[in-house]
N, C-alpha and C positions, 0 to 999 in steps of 0.2 A: 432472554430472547426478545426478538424488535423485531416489527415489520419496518422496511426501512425503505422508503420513495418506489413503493410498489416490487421490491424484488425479491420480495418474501420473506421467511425464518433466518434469520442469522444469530450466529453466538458474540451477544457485544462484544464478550470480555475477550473470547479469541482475536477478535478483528482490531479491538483497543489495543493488546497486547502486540499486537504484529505490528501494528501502524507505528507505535510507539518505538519498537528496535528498531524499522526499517528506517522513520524521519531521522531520529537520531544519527543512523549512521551516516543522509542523503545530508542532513546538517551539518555533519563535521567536515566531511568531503567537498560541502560548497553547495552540492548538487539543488537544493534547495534553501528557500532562506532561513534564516534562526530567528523564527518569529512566533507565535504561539497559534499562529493559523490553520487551520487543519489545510496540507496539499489537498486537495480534491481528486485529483489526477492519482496520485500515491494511494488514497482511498479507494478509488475504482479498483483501480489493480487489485488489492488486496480481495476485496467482493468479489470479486473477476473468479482469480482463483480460488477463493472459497466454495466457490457455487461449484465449479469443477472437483470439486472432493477433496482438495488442500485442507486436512486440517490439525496442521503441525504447527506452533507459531514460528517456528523459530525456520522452515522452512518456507512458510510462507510470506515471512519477511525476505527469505534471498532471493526466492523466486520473483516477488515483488521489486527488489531494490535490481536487481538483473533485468530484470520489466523494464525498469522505468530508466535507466541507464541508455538502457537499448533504443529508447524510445526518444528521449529527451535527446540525444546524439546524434536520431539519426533525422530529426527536427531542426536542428542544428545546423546538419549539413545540408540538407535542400535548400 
């Protein structure tokens, strides 16, 4: 567990985990770059929905990569 930039209790390893399937797949897709940088933005999300009671990894990477699709796109367009 980590207190992490004031937003309390979080399960690293869940959040490492999730962050890790979801870059990977936003990496292969383009969506982000293939660089060993943590997205930040992809990071939020993930916290986002954790704090909301997501605590699936493997859903909280789709919810996340849906997230960030949605978000990035519609960023895009305006």
């Amino acid at each position: 567990m980590l207190v992490e930039r004031g937003l309390g209790v979080m399960n690293v390893e869940l959040v490492s985990e999730a962050y890790a399937i979801a870059a990977n797949y936003l990496r292969r897709s383009g969506a982000i770059a293939d660089t060993l940088v943590t997205d930040e933005h992809l990071l939020g999300i993930i916290v986002k929905l954790l704090h909301h009671g997501e605590f699936n990894k493997i859903r909280l990477a789709n919810k996340a990569i849906a997230r960030f699709e949605a978000e990035t796109g519609a960023r895009a367009v305006a």
